[in-house]
DSSP file (Angstrom, degrees, kcal/mol; ACC not computed):
  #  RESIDUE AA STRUCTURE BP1 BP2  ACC     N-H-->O    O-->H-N    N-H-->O    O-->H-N    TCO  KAPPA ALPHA  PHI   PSI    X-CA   Y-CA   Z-CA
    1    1 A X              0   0    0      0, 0.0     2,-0.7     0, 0.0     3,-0.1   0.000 360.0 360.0 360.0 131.5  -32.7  -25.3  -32.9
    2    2 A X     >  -     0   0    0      1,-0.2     4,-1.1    70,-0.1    70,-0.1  -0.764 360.0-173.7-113.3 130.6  -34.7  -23.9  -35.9
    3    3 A X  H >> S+     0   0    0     -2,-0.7     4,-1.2     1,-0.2     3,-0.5   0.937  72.6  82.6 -84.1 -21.1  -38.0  -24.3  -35.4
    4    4 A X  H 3> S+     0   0    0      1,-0.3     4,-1.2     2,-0.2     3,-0.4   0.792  93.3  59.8 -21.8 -79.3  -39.1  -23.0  -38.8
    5    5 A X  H 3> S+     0   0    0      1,-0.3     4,-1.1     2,-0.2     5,-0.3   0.802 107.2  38.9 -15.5 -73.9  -38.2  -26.9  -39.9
    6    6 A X  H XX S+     0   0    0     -4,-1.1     4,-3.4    -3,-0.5     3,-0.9   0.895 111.9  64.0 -86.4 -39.0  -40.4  -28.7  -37.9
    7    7 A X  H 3X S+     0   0    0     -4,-1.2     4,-3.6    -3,-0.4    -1,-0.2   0.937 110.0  35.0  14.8-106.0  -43.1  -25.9  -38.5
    8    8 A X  H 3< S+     0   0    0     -4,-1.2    -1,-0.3     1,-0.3    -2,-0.2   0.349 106.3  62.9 -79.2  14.6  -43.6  -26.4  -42.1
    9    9 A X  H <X S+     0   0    0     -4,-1.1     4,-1.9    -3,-0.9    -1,-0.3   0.720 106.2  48.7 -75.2 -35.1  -43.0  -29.9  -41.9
   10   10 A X  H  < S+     0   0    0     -4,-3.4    -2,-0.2    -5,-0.3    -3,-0.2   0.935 117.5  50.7 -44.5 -47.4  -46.7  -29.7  -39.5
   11   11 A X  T >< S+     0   0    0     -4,-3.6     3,-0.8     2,-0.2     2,-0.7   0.420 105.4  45.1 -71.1-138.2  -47.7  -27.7  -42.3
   12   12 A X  T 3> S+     0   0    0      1,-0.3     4,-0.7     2,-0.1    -1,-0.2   0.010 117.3  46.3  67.5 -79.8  -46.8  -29.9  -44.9
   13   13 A X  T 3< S+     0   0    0     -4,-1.9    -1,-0.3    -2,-0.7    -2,-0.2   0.329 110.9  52.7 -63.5   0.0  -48.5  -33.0  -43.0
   14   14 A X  T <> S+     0   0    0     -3,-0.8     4,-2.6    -5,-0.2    -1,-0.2   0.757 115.4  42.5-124.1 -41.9  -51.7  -30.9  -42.1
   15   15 A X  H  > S+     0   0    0      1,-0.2     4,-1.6     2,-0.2    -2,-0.2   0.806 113.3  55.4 -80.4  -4.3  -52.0  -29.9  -46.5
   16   16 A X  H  < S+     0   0    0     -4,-0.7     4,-0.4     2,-0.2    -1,-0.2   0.843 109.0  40.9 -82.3 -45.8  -51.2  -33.4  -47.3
   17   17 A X  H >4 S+     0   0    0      1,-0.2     3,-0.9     2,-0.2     4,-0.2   0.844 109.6  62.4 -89.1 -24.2  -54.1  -34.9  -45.2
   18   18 A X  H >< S+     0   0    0     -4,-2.6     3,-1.1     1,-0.2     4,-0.3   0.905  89.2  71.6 -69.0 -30.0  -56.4  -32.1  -46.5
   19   19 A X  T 3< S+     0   0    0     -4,-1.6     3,-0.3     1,-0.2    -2,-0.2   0.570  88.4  60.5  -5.5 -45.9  -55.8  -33.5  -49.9
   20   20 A X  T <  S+     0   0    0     -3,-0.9    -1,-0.2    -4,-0.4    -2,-0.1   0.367 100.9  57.0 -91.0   3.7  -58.0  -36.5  -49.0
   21   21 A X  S <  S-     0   0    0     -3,-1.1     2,-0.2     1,-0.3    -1,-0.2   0.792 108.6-102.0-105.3  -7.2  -61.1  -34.4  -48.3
   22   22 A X     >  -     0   0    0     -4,-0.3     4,-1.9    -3,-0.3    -1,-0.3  -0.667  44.1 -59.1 132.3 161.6  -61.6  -32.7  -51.1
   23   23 A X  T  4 S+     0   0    0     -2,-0.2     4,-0.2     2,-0.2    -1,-0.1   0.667 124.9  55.3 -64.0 -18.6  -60.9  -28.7  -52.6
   24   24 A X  T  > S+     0   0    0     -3,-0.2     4,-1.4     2,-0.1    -1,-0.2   0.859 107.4  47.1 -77.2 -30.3  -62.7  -27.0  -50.3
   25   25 A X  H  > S+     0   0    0      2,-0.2     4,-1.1     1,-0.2    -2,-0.2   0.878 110.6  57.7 -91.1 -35.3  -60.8  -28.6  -47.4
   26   26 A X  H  X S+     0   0    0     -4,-1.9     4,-1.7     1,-0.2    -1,-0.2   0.829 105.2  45.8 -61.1 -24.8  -57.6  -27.8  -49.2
   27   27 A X  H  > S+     0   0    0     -4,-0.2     4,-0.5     1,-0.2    -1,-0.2   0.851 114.1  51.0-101.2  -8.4  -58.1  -24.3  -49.5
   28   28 A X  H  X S+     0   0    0     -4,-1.4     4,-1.0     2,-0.2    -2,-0.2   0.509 107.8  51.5 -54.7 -17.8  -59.1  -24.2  -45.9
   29   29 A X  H  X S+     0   0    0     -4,-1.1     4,-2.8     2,-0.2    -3,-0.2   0.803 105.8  53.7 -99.0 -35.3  -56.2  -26.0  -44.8
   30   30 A X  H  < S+     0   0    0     -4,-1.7    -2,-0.2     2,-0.2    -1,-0.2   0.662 110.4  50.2 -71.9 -14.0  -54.0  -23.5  -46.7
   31   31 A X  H >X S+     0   0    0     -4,-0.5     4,-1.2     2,-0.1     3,-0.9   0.859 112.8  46.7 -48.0 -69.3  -55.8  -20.8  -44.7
   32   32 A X  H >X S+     0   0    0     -4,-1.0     3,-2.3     1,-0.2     2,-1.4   0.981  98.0  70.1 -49.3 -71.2  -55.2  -22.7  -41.5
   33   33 A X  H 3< S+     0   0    0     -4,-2.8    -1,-0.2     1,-0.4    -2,-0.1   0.369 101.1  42.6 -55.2  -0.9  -51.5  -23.4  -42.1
   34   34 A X  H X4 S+     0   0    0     -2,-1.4     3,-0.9    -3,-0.9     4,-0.4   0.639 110.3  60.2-115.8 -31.3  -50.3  -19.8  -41.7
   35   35 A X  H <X S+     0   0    0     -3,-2.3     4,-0.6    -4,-1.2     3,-0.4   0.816 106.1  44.3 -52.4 -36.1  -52.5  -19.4  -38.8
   36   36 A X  H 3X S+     0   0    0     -4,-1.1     4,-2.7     1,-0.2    -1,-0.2   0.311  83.4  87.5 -80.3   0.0  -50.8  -22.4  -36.7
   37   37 A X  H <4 S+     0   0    0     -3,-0.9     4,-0.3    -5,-0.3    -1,-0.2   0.826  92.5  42.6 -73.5 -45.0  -47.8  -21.5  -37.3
   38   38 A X  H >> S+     0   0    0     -3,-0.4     3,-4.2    -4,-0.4     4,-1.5   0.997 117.9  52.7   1.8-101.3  -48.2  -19.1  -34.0
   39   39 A X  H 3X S+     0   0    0     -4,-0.6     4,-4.0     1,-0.2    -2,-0.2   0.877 107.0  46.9  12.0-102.3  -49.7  -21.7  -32.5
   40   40 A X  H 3X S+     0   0    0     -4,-2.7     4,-1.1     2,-0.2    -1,-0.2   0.684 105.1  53.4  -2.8 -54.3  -47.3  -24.2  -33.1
   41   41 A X  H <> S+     0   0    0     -3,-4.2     4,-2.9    -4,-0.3     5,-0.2   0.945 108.2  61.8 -89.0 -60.3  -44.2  -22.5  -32.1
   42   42 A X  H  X S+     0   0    0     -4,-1.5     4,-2.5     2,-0.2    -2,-0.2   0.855 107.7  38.5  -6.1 -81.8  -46.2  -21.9  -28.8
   43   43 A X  H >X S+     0   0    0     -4,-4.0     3,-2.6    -5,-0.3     4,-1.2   0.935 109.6  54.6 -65.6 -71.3  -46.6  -25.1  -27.9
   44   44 A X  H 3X S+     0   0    0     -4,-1.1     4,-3.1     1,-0.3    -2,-0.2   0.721 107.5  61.8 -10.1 -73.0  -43.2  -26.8  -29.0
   45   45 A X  H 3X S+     0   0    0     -4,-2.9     4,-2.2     1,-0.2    -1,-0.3   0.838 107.7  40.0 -21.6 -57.5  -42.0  -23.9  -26.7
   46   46 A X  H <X S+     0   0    0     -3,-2.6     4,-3.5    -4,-2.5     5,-0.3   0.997 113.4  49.3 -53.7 -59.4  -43.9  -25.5  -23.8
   47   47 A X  H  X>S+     0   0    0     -4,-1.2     4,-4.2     1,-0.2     5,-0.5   0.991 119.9  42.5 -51.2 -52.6  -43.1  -29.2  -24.5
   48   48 A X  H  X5S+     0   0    0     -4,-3.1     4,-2.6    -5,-0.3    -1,-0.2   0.912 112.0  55.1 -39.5 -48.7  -39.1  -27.9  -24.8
   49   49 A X  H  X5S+     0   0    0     -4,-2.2     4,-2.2    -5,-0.2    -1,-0.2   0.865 113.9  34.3 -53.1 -56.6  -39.7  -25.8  -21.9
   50   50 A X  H  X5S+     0   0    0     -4,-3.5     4,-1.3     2,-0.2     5,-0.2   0.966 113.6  59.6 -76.8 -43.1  -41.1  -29.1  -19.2
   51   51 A X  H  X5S+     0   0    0     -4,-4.2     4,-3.9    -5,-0.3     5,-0.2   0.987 107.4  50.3 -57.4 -35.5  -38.4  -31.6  -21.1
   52   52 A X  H  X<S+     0   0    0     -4,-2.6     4,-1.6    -5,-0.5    12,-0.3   0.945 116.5  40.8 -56.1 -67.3  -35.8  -28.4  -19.4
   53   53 A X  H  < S+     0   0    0     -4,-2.2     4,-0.3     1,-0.3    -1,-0.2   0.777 111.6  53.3 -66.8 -53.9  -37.4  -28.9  -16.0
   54   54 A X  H >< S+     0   0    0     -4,-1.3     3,-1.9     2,-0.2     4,-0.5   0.916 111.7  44.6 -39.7 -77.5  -37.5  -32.4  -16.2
   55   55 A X  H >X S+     0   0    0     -4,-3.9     3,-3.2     1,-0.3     4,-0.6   0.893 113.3  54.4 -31.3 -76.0  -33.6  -32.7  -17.1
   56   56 A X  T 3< S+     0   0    0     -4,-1.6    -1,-0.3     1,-0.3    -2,-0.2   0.496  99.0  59.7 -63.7  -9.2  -32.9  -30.2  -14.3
   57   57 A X  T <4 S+     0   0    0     -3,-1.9    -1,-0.3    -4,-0.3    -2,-0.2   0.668 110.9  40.2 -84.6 -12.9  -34.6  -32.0  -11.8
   58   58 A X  T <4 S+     0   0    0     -3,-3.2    -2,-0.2    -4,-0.5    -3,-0.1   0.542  92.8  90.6-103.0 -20.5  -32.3  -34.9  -12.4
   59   59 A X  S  < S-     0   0    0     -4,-0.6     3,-0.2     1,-0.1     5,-0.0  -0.464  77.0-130.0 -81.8 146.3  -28.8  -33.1  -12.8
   60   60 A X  S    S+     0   0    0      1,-0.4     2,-0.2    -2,-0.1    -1,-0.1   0.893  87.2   0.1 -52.8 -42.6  -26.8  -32.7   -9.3
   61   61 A X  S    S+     0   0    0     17,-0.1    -1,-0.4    21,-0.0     2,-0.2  -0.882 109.8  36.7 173.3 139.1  -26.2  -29.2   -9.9
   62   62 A X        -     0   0    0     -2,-0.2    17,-0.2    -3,-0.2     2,-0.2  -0.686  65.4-117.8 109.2-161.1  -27.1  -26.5  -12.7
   63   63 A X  E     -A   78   0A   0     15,-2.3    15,-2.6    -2,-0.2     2,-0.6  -0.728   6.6-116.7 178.4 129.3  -30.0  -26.3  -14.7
   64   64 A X  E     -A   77   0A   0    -12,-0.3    13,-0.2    13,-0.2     2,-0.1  -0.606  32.0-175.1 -76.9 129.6  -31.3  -26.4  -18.1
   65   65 A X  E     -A   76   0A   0     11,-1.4    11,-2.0    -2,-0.6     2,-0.3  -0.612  25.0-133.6 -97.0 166.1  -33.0  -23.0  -19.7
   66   66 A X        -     0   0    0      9,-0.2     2,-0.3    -2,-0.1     9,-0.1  -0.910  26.1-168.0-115.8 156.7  -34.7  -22.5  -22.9
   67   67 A X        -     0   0    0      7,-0.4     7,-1.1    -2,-0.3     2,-0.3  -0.967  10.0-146.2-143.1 117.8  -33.3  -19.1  -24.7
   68   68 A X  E     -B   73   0B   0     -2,-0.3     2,-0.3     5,-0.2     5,-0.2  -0.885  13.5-173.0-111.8 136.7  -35.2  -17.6  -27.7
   69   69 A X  E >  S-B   72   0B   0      3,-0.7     3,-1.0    -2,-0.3     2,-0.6  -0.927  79.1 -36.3-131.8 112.8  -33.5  -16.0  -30.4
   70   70 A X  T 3  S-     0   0    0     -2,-0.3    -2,-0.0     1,-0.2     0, 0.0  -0.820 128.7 -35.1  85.8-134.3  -35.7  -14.5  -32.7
   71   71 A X  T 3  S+     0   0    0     -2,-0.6     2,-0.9    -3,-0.1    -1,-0.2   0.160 116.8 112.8 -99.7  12.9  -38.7  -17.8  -32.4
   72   72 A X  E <   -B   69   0B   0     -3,-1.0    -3,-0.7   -70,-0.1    -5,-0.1  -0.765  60.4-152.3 -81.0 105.8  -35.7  -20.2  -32.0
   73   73 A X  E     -B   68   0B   0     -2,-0.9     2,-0.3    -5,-0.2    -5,-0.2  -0.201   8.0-160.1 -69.5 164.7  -35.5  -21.8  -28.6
   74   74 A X        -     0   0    0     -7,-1.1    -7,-0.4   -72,-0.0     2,-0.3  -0.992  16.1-133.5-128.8 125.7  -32.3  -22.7  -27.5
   75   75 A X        -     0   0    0     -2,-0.3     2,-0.4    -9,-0.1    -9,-0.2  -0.710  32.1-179.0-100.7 152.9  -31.5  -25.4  -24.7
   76   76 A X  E     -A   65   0A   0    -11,-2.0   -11,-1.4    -2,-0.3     2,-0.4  -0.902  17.7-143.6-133.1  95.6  -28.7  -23.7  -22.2
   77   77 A X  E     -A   64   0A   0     -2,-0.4     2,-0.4   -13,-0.2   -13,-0.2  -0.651  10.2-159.9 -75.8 116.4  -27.0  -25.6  -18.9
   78   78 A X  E     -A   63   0A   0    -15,-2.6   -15,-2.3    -2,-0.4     2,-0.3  -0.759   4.4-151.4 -65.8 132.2  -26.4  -23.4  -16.4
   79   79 A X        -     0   0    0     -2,-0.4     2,-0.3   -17,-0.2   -17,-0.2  -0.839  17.2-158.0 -89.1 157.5  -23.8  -24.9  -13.9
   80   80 A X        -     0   0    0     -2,-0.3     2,-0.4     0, 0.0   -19,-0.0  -0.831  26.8 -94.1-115.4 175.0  -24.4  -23.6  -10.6
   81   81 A X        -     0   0    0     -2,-0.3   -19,-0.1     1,-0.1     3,-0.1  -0.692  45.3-118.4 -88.9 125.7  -22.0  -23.3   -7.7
   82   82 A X        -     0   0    0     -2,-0.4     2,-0.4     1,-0.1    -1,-0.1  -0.212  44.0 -89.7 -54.9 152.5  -22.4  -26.5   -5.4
   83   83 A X        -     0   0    0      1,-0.1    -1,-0.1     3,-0.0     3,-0.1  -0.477  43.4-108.0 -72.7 135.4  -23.6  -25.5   -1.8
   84   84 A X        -     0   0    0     -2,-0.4     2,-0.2     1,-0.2    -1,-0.1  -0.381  41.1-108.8 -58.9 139.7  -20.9  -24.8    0.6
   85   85 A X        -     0   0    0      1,-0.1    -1,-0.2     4,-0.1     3,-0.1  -0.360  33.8-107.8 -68.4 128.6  -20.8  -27.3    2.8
   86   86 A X    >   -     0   0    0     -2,-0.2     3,-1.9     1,-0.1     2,-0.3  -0.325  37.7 -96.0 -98.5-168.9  -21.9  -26.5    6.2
   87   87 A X  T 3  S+     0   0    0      1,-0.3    -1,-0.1     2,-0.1    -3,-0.0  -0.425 111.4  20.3-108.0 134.2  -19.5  -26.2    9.1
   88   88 A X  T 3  S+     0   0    0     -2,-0.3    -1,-0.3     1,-0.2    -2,-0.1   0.317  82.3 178.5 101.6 -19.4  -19.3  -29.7   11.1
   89   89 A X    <   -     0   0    0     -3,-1.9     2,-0.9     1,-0.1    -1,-0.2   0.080  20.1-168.7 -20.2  98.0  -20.6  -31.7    8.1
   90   90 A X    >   -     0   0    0      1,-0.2     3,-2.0     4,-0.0    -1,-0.1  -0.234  64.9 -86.0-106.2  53.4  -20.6  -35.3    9.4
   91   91 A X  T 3   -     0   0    0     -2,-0.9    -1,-0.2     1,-0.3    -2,-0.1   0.259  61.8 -84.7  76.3 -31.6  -21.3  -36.0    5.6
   92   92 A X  T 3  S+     0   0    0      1,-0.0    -1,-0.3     3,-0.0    -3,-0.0   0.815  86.6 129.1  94.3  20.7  -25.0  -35.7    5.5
   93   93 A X    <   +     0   0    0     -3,-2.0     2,-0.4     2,-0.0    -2,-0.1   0.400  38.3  80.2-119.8  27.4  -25.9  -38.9    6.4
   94   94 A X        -     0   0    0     -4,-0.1     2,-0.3     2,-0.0    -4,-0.0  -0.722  61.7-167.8 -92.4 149.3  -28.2  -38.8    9.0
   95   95 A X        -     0   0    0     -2,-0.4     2,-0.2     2,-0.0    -2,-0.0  -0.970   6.2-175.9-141.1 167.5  -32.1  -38.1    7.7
   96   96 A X        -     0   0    0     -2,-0.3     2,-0.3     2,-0.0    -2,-0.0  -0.946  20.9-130.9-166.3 118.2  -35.0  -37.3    9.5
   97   97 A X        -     0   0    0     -2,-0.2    -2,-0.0     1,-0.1     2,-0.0  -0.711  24.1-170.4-112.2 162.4  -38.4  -36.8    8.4
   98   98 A X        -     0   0    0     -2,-0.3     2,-1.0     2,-0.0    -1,-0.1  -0.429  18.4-154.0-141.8  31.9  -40.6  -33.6    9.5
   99   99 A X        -     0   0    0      1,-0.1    -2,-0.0    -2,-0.0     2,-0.0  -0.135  23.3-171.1 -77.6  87.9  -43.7  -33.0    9.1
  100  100 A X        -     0   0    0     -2,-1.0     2,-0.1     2,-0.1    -1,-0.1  -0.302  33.6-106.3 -63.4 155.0  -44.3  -28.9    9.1
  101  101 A X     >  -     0   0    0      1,-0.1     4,-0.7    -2,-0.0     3,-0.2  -0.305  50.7-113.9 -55.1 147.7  -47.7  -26.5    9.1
  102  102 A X  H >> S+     0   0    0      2,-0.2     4,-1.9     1,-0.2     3,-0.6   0.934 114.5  58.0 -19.7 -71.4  -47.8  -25.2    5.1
  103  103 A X  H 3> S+     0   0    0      1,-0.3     4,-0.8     2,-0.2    -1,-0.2   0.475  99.1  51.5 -83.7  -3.7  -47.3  -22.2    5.8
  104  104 A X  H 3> S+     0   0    0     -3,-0.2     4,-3.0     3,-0.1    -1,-0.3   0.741 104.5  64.5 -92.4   4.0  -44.0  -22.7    7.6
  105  105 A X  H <X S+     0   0    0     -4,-0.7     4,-1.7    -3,-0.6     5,-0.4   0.946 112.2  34.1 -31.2 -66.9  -43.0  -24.6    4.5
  106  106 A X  H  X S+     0   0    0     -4,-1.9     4,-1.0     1,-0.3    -1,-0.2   0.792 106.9  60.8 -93.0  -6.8  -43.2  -21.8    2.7
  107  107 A X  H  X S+     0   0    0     -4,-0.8     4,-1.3     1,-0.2    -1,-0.3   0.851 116.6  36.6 -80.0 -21.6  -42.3  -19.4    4.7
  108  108 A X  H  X S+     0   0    0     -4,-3.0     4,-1.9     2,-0.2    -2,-0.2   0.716 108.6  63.6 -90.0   9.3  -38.9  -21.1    5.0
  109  109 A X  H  X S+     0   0    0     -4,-1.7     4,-0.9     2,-0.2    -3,-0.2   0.610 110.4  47.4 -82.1 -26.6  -38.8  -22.3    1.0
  110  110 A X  H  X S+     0   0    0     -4,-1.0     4,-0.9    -5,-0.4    -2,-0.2   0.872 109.2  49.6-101.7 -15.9  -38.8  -18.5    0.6
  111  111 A X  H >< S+     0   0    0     -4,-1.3     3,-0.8     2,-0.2     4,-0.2   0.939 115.6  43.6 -44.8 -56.7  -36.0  -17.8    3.2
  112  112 A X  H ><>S+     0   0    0     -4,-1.9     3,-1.7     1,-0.2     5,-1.3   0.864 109.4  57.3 -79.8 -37.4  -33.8  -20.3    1.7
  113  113 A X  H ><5S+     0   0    0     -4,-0.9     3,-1.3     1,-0.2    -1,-0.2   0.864 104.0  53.9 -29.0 -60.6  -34.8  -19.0   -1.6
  114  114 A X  T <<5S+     0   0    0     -4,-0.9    -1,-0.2    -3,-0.8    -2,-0.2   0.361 108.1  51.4 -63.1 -23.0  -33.5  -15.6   -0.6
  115  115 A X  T < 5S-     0   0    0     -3,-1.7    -1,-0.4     2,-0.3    -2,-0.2   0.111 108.7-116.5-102.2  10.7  -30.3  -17.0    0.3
  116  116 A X  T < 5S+     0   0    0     -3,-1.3     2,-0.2     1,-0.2    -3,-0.2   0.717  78.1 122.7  61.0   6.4  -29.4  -19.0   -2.8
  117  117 A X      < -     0   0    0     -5,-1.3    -2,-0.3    -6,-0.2    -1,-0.2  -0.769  66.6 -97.2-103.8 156.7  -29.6  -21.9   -0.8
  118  118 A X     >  -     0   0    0     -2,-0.2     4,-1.1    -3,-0.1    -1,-0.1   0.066  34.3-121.0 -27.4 153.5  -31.6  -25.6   -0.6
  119  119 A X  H  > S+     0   0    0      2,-0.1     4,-1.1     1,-0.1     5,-0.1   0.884 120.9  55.0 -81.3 -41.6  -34.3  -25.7    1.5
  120  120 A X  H  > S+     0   0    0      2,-0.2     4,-1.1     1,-0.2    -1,-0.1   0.814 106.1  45.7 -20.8 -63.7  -32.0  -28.4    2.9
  121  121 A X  H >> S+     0   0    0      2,-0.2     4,-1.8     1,-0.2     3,-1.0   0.975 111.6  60.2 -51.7 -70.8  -28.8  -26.2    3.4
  122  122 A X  H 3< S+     0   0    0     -4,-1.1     4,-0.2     1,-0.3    -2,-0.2   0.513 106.7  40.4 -45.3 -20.6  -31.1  -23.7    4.9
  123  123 A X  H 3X S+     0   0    0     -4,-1.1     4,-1.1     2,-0.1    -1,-0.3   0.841 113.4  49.8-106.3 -26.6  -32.3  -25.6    7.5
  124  124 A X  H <X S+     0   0    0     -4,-1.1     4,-1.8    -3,-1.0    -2,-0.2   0.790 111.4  48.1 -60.6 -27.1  -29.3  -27.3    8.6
  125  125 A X  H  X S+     0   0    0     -4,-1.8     4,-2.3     2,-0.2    -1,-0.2   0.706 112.6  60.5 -82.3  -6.8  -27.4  -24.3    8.8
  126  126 A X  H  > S+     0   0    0      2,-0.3     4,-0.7    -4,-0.2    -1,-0.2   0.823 111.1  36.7-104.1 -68.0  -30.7  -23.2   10.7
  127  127 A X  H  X S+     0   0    0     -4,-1.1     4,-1.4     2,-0.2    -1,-0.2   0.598 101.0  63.9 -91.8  13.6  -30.3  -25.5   13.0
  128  128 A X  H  X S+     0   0    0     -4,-1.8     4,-1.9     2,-0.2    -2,-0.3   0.788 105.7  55.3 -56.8 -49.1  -26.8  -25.8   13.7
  129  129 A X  H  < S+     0   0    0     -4,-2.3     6,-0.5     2,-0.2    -2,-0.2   0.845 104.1  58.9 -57.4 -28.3  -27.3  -22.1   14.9
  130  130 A X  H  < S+     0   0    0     -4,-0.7     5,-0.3     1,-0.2    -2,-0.2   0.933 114.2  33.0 -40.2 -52.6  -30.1  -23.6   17.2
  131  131 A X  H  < S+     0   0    0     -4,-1.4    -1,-0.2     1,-0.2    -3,-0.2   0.791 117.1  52.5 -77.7 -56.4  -27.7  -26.0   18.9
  132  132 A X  S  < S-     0   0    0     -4,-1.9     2,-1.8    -5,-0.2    -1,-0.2   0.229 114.4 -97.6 -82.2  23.4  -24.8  -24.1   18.9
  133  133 A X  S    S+     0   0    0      1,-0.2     2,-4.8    -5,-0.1    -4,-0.1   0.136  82.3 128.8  99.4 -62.4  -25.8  -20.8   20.5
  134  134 A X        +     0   0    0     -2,-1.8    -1,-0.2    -6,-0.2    -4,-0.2   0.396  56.1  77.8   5.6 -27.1  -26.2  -19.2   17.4
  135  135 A X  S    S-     0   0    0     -2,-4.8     2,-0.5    -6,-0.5    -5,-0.0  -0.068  89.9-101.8-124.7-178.0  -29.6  -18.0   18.5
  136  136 A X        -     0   0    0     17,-0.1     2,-0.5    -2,-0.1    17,-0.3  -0.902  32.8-155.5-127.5 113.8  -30.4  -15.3   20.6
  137  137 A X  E     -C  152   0C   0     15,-2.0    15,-2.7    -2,-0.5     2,-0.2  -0.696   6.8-166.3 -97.4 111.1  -31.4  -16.3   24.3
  138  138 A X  E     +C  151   0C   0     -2,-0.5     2,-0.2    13,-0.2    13,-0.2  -0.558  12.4 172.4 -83.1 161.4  -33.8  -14.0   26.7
  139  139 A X  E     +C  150   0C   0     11,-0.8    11,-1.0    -2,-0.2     2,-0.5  -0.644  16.6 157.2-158.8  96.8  -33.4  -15.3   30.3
  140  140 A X  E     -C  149   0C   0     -2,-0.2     2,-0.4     9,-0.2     9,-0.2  -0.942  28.1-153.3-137.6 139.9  -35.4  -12.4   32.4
  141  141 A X        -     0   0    0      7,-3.1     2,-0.7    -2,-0.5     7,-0.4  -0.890  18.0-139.6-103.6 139.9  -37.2  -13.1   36.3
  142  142 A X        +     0   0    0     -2,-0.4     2,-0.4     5,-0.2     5,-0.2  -0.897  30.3 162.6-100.2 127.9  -40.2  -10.8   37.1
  143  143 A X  B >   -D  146   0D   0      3,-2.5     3,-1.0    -2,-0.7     5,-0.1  -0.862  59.8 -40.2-147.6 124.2  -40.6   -9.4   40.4
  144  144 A X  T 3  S-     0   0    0     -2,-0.4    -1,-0.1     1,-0.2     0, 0.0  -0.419 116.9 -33.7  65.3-150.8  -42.7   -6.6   41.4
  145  145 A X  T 3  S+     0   0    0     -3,-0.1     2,-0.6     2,-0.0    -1,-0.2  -0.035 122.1  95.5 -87.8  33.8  -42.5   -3.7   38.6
  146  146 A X  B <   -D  143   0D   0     -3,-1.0    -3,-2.5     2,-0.0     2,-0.3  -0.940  59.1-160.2-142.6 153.1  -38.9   -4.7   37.9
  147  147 A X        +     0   0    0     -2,-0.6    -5,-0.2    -5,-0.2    -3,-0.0  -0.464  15.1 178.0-108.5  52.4  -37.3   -7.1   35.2
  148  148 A X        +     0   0    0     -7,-0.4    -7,-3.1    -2,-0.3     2,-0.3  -0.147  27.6 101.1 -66.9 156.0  -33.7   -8.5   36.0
  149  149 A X  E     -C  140   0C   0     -9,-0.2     2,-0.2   -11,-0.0    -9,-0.2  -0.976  58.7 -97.4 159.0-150.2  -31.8  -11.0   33.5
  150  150 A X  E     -C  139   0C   0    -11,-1.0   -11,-0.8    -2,-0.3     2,-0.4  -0.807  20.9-156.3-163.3 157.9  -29.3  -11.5   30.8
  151  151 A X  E     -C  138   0C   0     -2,-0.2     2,-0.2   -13,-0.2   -13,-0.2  -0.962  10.3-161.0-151.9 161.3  -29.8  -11.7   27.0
  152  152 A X  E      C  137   0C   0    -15,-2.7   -15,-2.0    -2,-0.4    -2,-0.0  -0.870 360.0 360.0-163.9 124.5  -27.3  -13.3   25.0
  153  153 A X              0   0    0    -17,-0.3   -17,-0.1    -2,-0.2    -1,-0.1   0.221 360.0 360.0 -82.5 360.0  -26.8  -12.9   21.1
């Protein structure tokens, strides 16, 4: 996409409408009109930039990026690799709702992060080690100064 186009067509519309004020405002405007051009490109960058999130929030899998070459964005789909399914998968169709502290929110939104995974993925596979063993079990009796038990990995 060349943004150059849509640019001096803003410029364009912005000496056009200084026209109806008069000469002073025309040579002000031509003043302005290399200055907003910076400007400009800036913002168009943003709006392109939230329509990309907005898309990518709606695709199954992938994502859109914006890519500048030179001051011309470019819109990009990444596909990404669907998540492997995890192992026992009775389809996914039980749901359950959860209400976590913040801050383990985010401390598992940055685990799963870390893993390339859903926070989703990341939690079944999360628990599914719970359930199954997966997890690592202390079992210890105190008596006197001395500690007997079992651990299991």
């Amino acid at each position: 996409m060349q943004m150059s186009q849509f640019i001096e067509a803003l410029q364009a519309d912005l000496r056009e409408l200084a026209e109806i004020g008069g000469e002073e405002l025309v040579q002000a405007t031509q003043r302005l009109a290399g200055a907003i051009k910076q400007s400009a490109t800036l913002r168009l960058i943003d709006a392109l930039t939230q329509i990309a999130l907005d898309l990518s929030s709606q695709l199954p899998n992938g994502h859109i990026e914006i890519r500048l070459a030179g001051q011309d964005p470019q819109l990009v789909y990444v596909e990404e690799e669907p998540s492997e399914p995890v192992a026992g998968d009775d389809a996914l169709a039980a749901r359950i709702t959860l209400r976590l502290p913040e801050s383990l929110k985010s401390s598992i939104e940055t685990a799963a992060e870390s893993e390339n995974v859903s926070v989703n993925a990341w939690l079944v596979r999360a628990l599914q080690r719970a359930v199954s063993g997966g997890g690592t079990t202390v079992r210890a009796h105190r008596s006197d100064k001395r500690i007997t038990g079992f651990a299991q990995s």
